[in-house]
N, C-alpha and C positions, 0 to 999 in steps of 0.2 A: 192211281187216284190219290188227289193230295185229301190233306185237312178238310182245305176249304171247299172243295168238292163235294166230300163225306156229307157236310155238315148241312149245304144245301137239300141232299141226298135227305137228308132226318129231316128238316123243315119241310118238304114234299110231301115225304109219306105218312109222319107221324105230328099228328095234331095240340093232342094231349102235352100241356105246358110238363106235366109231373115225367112220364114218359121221357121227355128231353131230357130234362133234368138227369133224370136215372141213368139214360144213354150217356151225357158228359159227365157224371162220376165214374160210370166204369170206364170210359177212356182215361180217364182221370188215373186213377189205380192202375190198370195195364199199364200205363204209362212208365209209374212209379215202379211196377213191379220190374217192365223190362232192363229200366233202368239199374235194379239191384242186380238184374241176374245177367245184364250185359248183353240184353238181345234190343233187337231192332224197337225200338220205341215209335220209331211212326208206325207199324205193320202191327205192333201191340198197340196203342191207341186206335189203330181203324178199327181193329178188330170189338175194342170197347166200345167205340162209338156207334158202327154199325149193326151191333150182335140185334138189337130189335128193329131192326129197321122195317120188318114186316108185320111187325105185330096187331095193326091195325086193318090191315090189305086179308093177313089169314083168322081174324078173329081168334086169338091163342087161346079163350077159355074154352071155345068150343071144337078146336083144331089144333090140341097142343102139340103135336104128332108133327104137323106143318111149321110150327112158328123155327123161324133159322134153318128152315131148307129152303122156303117159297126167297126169305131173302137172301140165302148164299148163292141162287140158281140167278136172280136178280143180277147181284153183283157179277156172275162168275161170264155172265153176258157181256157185261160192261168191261172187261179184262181184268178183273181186281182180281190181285196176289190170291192163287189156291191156301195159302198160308191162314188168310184173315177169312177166307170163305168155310175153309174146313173149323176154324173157332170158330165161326159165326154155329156152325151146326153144331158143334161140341156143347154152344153153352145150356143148350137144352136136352135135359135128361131123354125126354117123354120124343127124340127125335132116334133113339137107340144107337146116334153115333157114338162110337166107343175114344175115349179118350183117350191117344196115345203121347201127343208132343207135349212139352211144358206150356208151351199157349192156350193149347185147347183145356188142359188141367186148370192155369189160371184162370182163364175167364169163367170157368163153370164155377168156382169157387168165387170168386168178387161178385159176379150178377148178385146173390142173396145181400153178402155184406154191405153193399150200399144201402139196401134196405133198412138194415138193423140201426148201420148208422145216422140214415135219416130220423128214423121211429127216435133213438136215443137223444135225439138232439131237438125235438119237438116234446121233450116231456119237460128237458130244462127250463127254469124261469126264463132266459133269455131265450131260448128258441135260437141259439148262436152255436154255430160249427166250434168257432173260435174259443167257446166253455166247453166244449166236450172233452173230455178226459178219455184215455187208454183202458182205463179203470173201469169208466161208467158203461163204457161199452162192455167192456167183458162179464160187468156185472148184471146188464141187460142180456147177455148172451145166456146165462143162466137159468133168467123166470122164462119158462116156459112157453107162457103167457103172453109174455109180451112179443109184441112185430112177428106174428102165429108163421106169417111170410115168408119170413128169412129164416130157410132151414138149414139147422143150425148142425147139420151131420154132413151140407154140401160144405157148407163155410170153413167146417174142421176138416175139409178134404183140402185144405192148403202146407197139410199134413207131405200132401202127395208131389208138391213142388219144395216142398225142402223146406217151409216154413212153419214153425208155432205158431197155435191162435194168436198167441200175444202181439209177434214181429208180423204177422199180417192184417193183424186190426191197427196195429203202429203205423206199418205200411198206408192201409185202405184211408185209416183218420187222416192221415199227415197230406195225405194225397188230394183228399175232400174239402181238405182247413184251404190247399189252396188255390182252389175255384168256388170259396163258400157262395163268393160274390156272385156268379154265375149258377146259383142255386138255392139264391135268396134263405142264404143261413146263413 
């Protein structure tokens, strides 16, 4: 499965403008990440891109259990790489797959951080990817309070792929700044 495949694949099954959004950040970020660590960057962006692709088909608040099994068993139909199917189930705690590969590590760690970075970047005066700072994210990473969402004990499990908070909010930001376009920030 290419890209462009994928992407039709999310405009099918997922409606929700914000949703999409959140699906090409984390591709966004896999992307970035494979890229530092030297691994397959299309098979790490599918994996971002399609990690929710069921999230509307299994209702996930009331079937968390299901969300990224109903869609890895989807894909694994369609012949897509067991690679991007098994992170597709990784990236959901409440699905009890155990995370062993550095893909599945990463994507479980970015799903949250796009979040925090959205929240952070909607508190700015300009509401712009392009003002957000390393800084302000980290310092949103702190109040407790804020983006209640983005939990902030999966996000610091990028610990577990060889990363500091810091080099992977650098990473997740730099990544985000550049498809702000494509995420209306």
């Amino acid at each position: 499965m290419n890209r462009e495949e994928a992407l039709k694949l999310v405009q099918q099954y997922v409606k929700n403008g914000n949703s999409i959004k959140h699906m090409l950040a984390t591709e966004a970020i896999m992307r970035f990440l494979a890229r530092h660590f030297g691994e397959d960057e299309e098979i790490w962006g599918l994996a971002g891109l399609l990690h929710d692709l069921d999230m509307e088909i299994v209702d996930y608040r009331k079937n968390p259990e299901k969300q990224g099994i109903v869609g890895a068993e989807m894909l694994e139909k369609m012949g897509v790489n067991k690679v991007i199917t098994e992170a597709i189930k990784a990236h959901n705690e409440a699905t009890g797959k155990i995370r062993e590969t550095r893909i599945e590590k990463a994507i479980f760690c970015t799903d949250p951080l796009t979040g925090l970075i959205v929240a952070a970047t909607l508190v700015l005066p300009s509401k712009k990817l392009a003002d957000l700072t390393i800084e302000n994210v980290l310092n949103r990473f702190k109040e407790k309070s804020f983006a209640k969402g983005a939990n902030r004990e999966i996000i610091r499990s990028s610990a577990e792929i060889g990363l500091s908070l810091e080099d992977f909010v650098k990473i997740g930001l730099e990544a985000m700044q550049k498809i702000s376009q494509a995420l209306g920030l």
